[in-house]
Backbone as CSV, one residue per row, in Angstrom:
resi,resn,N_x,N_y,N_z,CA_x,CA_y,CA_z,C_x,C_y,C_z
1,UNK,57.866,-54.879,7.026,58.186,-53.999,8.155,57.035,-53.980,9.150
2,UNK,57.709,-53.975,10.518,56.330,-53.574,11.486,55.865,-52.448,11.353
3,UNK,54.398,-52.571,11.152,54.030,-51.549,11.424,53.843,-50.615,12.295
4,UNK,54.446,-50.398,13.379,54.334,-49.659,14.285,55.703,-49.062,13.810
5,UNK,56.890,-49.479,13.094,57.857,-49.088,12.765,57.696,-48.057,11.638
6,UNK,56.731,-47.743,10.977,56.510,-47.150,9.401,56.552,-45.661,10.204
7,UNK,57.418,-44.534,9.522,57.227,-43.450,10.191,56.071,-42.617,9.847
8,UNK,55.643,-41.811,10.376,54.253,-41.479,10.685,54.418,-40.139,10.130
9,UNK,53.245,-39.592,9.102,53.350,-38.319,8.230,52.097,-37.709,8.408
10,UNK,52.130,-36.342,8.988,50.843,-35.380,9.463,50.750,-34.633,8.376
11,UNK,49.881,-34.205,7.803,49.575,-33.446,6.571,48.477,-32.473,7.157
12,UNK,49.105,-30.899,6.405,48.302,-29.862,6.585,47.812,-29.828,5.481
13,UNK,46.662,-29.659,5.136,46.064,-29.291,3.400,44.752,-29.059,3.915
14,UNK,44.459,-27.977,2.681,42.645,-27.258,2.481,42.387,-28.046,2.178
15,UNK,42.631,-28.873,1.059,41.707,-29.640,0.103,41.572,-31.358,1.144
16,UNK,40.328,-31.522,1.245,39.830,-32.989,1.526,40.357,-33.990,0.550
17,UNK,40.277,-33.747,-0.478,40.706,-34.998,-1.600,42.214,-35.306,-1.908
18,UNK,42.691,-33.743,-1.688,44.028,-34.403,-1.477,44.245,-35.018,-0.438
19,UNK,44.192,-34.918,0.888,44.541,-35.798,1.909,44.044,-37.302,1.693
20,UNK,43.093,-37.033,1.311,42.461,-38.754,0.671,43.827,-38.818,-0.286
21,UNK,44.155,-38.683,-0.786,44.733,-39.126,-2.529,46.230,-39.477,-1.267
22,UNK,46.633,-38.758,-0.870,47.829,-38.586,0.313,48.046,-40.291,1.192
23,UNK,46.860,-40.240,1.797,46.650,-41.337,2.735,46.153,-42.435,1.794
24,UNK,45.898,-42.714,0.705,45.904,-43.891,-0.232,47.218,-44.187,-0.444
25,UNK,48.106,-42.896,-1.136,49.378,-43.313,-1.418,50.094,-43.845,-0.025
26,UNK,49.824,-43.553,0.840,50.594,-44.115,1.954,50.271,-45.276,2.566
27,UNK,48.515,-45.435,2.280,48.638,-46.777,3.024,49.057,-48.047,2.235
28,UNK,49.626,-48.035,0.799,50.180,-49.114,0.637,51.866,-48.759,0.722
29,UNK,52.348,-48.080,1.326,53.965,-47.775,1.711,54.102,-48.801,3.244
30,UNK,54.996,-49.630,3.330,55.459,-50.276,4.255,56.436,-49.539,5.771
31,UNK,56.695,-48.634,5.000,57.857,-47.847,5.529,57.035,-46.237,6.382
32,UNK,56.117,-45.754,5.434,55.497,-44.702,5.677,54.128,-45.080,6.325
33,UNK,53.280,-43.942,7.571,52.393,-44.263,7.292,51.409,-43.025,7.834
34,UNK,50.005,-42.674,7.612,49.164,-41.343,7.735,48.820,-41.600,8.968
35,UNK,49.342,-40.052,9.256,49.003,-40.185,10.941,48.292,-39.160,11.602
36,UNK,47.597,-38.544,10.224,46.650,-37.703,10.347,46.676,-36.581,9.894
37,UNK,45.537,-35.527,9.740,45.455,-34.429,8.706,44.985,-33.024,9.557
38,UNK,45.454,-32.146,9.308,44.226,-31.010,9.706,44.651,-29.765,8.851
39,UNK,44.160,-28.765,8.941,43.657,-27.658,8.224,43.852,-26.330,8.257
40,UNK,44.986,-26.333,9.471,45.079,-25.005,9.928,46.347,-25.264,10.184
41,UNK,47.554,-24.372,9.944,49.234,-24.594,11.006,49.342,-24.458,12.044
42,UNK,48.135,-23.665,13.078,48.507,-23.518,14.317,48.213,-25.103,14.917
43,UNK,47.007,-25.660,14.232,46.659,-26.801,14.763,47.973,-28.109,14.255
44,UNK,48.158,-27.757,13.286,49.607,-28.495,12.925,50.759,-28.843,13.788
45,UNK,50.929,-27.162,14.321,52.191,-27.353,14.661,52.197,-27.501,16.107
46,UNK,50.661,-27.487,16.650,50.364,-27.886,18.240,51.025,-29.853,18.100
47,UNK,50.040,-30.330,17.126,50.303,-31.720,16.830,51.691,-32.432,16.911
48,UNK,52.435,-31.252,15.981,54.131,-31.947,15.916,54.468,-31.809,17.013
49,UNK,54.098,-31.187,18.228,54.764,-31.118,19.426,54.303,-32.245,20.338
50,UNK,52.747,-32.904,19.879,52.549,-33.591,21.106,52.897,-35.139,20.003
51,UNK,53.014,-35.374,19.102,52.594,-36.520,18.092,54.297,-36.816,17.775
52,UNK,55.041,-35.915,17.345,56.516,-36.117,16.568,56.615,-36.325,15.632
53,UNK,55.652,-36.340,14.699,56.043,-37.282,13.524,57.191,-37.083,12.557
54,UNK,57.258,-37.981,12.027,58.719,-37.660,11.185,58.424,-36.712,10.253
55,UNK,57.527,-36.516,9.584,57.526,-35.462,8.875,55.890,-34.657,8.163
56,UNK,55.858,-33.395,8.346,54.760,-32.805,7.914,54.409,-32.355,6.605
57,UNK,53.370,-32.279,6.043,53.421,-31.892,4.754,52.165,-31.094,4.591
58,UNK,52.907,-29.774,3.998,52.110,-28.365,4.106,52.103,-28.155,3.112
59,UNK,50.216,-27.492,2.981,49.825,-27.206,1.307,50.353,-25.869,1.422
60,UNK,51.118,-25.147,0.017,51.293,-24.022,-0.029,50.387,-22.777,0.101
61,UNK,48.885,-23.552,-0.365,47.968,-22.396,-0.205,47.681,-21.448,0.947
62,UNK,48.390,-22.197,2.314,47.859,-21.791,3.484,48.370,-20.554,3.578
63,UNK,49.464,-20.032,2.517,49.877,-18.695,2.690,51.674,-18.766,2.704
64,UNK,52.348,-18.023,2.245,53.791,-18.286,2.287,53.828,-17.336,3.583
65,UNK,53.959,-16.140,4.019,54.108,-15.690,5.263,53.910,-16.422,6.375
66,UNK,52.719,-17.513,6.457,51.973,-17.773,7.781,53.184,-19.162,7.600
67,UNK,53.046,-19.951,6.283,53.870,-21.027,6.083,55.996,-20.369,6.603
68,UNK,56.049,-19.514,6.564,57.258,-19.233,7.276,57.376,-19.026,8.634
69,UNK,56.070,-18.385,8.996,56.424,-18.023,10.497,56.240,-19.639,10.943
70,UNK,55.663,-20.514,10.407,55.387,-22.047,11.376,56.124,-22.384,10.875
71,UNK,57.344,-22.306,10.262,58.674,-23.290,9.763,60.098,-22.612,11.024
72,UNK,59.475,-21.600,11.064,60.650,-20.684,12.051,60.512,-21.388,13.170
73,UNK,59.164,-21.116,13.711,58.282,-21.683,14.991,58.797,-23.218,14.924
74,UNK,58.763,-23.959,14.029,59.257,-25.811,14.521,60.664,-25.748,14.766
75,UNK,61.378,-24.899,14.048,63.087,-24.624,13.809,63.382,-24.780,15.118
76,UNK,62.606,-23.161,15.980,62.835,-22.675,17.270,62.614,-23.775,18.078
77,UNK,61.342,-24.813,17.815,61.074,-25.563,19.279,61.890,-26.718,19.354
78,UNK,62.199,-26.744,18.391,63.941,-28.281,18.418,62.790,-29.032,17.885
79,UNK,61.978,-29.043,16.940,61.100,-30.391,16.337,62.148,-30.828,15.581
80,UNK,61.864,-32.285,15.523,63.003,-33.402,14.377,61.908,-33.735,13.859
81,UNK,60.740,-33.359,13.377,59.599,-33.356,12.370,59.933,-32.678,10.827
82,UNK,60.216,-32.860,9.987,61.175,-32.518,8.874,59.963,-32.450,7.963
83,UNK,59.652,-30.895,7.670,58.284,-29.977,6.860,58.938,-29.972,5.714
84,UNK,57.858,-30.347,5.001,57.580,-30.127,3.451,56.369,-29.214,2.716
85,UNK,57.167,-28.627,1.737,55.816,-27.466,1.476,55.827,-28.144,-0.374
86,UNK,54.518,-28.339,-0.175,53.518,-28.967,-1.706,52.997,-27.982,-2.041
87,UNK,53.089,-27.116,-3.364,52.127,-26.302,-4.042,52.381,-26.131,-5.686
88,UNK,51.503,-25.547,-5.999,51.170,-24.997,-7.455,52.127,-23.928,-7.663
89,UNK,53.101,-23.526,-9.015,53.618,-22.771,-9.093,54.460,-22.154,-8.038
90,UNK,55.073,-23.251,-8.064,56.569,-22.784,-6.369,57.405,-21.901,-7.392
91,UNK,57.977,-21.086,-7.026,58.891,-20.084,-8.054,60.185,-20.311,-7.161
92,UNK,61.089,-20.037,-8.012,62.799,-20.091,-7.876,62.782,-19.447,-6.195
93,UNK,62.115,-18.387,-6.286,63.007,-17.362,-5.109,61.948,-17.870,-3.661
94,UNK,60.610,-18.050,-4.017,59.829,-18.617,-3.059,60.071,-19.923,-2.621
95,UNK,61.139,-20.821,-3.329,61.800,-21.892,-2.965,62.402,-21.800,-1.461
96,UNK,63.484,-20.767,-2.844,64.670,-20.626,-1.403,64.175,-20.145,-0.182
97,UNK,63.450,-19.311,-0.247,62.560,-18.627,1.030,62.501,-19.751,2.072
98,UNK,61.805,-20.466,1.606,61.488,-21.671,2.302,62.738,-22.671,2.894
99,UNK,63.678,-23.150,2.126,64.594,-23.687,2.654,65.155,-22.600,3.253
100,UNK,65.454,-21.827,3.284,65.952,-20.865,4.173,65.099,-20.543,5.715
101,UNK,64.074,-20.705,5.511,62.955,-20.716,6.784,63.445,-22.132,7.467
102,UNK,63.321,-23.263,6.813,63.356,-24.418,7.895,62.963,-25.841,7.099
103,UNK,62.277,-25.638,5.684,61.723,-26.336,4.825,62.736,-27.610,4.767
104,UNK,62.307,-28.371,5.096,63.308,-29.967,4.060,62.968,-30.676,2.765
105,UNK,61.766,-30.519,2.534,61.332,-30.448,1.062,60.465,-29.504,0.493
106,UNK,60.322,-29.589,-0.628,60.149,-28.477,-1.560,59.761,-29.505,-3.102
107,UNK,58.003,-29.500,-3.302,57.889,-29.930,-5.070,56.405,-29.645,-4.905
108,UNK,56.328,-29.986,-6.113,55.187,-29.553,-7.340,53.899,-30.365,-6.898
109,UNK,52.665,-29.644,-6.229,51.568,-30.102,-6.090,51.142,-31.571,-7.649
110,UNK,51.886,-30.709,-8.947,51.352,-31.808,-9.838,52.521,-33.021,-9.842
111,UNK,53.425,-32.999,-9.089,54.383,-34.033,-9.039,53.713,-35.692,-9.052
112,UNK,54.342,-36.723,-9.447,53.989,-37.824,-9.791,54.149,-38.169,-8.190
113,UNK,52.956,-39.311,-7.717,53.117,-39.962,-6.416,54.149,-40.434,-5.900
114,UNK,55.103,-41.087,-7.024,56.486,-41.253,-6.561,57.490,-40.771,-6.496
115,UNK,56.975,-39.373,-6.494,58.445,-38.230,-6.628,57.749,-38.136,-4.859
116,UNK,56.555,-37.636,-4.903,56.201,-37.377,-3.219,56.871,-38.383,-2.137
117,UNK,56.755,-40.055,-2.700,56.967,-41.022,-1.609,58.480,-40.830,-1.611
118,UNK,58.937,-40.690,-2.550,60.842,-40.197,-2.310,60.657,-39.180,-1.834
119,UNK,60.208,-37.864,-1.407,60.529,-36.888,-0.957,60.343,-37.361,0.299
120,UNK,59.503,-37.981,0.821,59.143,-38.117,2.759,60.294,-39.040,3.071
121,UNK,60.442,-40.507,1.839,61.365,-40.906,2.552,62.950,-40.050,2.641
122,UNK,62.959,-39.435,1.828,64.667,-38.320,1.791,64.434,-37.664,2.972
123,UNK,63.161,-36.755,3.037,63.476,-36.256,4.472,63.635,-36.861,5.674
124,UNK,62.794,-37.933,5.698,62.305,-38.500,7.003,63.789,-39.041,7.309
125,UNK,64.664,-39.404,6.331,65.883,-40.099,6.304,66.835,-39.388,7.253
126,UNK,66.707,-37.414,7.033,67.437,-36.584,7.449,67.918,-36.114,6.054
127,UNK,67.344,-36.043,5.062,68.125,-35.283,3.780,67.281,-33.802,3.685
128,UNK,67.746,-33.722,2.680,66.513,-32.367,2.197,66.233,-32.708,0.483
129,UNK,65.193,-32.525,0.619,65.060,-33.009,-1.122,64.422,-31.824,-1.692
130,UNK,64.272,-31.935,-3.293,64.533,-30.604,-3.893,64.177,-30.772,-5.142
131,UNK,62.641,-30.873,-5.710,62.253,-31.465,-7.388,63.440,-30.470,-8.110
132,UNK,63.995,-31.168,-9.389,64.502,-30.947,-9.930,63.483,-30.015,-11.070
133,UNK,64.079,-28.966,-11.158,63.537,-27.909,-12.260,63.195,-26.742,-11.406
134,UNK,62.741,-26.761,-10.082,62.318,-25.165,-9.086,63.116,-24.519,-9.726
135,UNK,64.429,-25.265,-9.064,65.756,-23.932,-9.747,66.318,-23.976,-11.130
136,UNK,65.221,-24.325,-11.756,65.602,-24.332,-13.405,67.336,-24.848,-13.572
137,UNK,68.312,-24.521,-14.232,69.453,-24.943,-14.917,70.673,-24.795,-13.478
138,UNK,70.926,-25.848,-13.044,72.193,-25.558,-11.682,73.192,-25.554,-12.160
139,UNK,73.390,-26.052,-13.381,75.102,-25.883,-13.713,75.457,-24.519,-13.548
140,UNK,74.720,-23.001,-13.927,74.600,-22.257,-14.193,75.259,-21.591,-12.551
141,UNK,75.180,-22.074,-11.415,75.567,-21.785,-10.473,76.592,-22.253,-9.878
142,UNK,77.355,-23.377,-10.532,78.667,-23.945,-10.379,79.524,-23.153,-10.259
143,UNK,80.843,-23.907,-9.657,82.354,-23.565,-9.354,82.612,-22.038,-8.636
144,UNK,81.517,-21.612,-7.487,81.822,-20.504,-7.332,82.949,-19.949,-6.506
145,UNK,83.679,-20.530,-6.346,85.278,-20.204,-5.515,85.311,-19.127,-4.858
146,UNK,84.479,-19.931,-3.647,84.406,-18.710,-2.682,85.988,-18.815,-1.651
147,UNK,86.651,-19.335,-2.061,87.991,-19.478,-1.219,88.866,-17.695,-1.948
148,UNK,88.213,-17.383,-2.279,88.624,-15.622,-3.173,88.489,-14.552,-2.505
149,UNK,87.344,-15.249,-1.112,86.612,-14.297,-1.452,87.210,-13.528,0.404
150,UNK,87.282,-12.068,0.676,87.663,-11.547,1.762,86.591,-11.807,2.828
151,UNK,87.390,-11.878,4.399,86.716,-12.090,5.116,85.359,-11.345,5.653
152,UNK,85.055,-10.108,4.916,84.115,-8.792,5.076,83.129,-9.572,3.924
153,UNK,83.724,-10.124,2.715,82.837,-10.184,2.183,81.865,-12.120,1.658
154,UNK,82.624,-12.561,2.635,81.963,-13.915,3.558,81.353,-13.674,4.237
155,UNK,81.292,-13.195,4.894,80.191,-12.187,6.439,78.787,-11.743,5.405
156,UNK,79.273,-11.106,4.231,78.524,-10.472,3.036,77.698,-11.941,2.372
157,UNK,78.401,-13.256,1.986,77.737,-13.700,1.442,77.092,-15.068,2.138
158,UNK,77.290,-15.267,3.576,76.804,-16.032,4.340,75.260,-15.406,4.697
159,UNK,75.073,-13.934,5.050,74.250,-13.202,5.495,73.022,-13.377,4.605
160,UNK,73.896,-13.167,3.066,72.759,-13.711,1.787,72.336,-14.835,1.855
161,UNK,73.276,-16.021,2.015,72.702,-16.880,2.258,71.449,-17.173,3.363
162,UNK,71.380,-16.858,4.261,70.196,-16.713,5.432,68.995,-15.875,4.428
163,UNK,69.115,-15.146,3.776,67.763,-14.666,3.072,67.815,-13.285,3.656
164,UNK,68.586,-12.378,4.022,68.886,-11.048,4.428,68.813,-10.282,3.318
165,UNK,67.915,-8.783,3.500,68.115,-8.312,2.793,69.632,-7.060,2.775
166,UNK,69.812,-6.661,1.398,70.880,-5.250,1.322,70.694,-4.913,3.174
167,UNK,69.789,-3.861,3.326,69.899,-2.842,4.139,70.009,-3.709,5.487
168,UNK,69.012,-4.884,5.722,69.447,-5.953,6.789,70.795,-6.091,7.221
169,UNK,71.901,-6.501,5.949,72.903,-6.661,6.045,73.723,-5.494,6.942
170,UNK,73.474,-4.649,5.769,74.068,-3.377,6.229,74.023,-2.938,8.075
171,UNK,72.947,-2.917,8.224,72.777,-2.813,9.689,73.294,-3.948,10.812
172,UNK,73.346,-5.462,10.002,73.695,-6.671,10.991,75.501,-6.265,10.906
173,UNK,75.991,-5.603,9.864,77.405,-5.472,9.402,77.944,-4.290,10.496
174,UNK,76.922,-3.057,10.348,77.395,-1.652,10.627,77.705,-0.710,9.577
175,UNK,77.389,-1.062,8.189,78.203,-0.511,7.294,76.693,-0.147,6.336
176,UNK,77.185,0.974,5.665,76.082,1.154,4.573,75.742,0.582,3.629
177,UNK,74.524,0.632,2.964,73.624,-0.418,2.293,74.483,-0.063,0.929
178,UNK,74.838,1.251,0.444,75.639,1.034,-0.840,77.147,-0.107,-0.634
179,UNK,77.364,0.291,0.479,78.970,-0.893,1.065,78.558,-2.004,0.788
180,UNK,77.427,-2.874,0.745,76.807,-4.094,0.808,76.846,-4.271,-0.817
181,UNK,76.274,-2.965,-1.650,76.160,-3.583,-2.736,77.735,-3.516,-3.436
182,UNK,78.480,-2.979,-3.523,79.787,-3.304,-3.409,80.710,-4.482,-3.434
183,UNK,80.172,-4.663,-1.982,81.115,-6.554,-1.503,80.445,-7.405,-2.539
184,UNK,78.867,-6.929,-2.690,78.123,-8.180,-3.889,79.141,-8.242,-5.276
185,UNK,79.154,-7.163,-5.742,79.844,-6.836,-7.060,80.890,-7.662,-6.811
186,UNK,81.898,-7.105,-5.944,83.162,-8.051,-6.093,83.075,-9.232,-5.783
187,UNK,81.991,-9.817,-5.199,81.671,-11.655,-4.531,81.261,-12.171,-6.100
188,UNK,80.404,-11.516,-6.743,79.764,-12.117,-7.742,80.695,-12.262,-9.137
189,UNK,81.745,-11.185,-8.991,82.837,-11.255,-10.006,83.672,-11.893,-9.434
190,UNK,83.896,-12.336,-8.557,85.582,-13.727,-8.065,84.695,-15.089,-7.878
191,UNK,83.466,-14.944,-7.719,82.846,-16.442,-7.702,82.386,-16.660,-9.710
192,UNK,82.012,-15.838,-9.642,81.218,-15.882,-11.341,79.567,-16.558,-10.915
193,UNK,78.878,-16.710,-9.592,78.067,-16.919,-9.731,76.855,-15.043,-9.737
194,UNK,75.702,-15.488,-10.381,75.124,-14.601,-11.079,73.848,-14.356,-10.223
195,UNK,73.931,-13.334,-9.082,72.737,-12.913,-8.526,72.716,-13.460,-7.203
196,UNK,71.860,-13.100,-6.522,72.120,-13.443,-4.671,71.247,-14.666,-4.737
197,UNK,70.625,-14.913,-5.602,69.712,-16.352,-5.482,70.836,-17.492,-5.688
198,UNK,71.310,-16.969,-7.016,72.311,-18.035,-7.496,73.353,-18.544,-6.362
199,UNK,73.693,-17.196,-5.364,75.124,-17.192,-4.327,74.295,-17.795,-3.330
200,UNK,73.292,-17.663,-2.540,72.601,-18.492,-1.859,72.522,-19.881,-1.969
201,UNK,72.134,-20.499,-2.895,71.950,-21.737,-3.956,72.920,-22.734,-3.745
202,UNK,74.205,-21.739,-3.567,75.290,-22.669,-3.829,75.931,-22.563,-2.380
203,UNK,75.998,-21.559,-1.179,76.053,-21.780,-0.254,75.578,-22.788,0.716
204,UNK,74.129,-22.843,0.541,73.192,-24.559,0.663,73.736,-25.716,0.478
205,UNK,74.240,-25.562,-0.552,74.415,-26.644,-1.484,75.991,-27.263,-0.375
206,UNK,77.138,-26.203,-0.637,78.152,-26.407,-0.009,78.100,-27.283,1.716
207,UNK,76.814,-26.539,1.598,76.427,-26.901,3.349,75.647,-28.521,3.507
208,UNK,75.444,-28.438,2.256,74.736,-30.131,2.483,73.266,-29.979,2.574
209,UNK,73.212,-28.801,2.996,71.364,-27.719,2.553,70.469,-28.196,1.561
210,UNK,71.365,-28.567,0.908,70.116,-28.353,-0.943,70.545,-29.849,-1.736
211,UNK,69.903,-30.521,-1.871,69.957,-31.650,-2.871,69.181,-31.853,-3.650
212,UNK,69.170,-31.366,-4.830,68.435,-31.351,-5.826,67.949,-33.327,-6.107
213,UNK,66.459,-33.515,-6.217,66.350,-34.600,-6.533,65.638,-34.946,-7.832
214,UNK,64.998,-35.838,-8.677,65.224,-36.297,-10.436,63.271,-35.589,-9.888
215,UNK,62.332,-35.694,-11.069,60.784,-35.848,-10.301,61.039,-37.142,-11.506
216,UNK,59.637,-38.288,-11.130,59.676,-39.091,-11.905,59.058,-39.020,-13.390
């Protein structure tokens, strides 16, 4: 491949050695290639605006709050720069957070180099990739037949899906926060899926959102 053709990957990370370890793995990728590093998201996300690159890759340490407001912030500016968040101990619900913010990938700082080089190329592709295990057991969230479900309480479980909370709802609805927990009860008994993570999960999923991928 030409190299001027290899798409180009900006990496935010504290650590110096990872970006070394980062830009080794990339400079023998044909397809991929390092197009530079820095240390801060504001300086990041100045970059994706003047640079484009196909895709960024953000250490989790920099903070999950600050790491949402700059996933909102690329969402908002129409970037086709497709962010990935790398960290230690990603948990189930701090996942979704993230794909719900703007995230296109999502894995394990200790992930094998070639689970990483599949993740840039899935995103960079236009997918969303997704180490297998964040969300521990998915069968567990299958067949939720939301074709059951009333039009009040689609409004109810789309809203979840976005990462809204109860009383959020309640107020985006007009209706009271006990009314909210209600529509849940009956969404979660005609789908059989188990908890607003789980109903989220599979809303994604429906949407083409969430693709769980193997790690190597």
């Amino acid at each position: 491949m030409n190299p001027s053709a290899a798409r180009p990957i900006l990496i935010c990370d504290t650590q110096p050695v990872a970006i070394e370890g980062v830009r080794g793995l990339l400079s023998r990728c044909d397809d991929l290639r390092f197009a530079g590093a820095v240390a801060s998201l504001h300086a990041a996300f100045e970059l994706v605006r003047s640079m484009n690159p196909a895709a960024l890759l953000i250490d989790k340490s920099l903070g999950s709050v600050a790491i949402m407001d700059c996933l909102t912030r690329l969402a908002a500016s129409g970037a086709k720069t497709a962010p990935v968040v790398w960290g230690i101990g990603i948990h189930e619900s701090e996942a979704l957070r993230l794909l719900q913010a703007g995230a296109r990938g999502v894995l394990r700082r200790t992930s094998e180099p070639e689970a990483l080089l599949k993740c840039l190329r899935s995103v960079t592709s236009g997918n969303t990739w997704m180490e297998d295990g964040i969300f521990g057991d998915m069968d567990k969230f299958s067949n939720p037949r939301r074709s059951q479900l009333t039009p009040r309480e689609q409004e109810v479980a789309e809203l979840v899906e976005k990462g809204l909370r109860n009383r959020d709802i309640a107020r985006n609805l007009g209706i009271q926060t006990g009314t909210v927990k209600i529509h849940l009860k009956h969404i979660f008994e005609k789908t059989g899926v188990h908890g607003r993570y789980g109903l989220a999960l599979n809303g994604l999923r429906e949407k083409g959102a969430l693709n769980l991928a193997p790690t190597c």
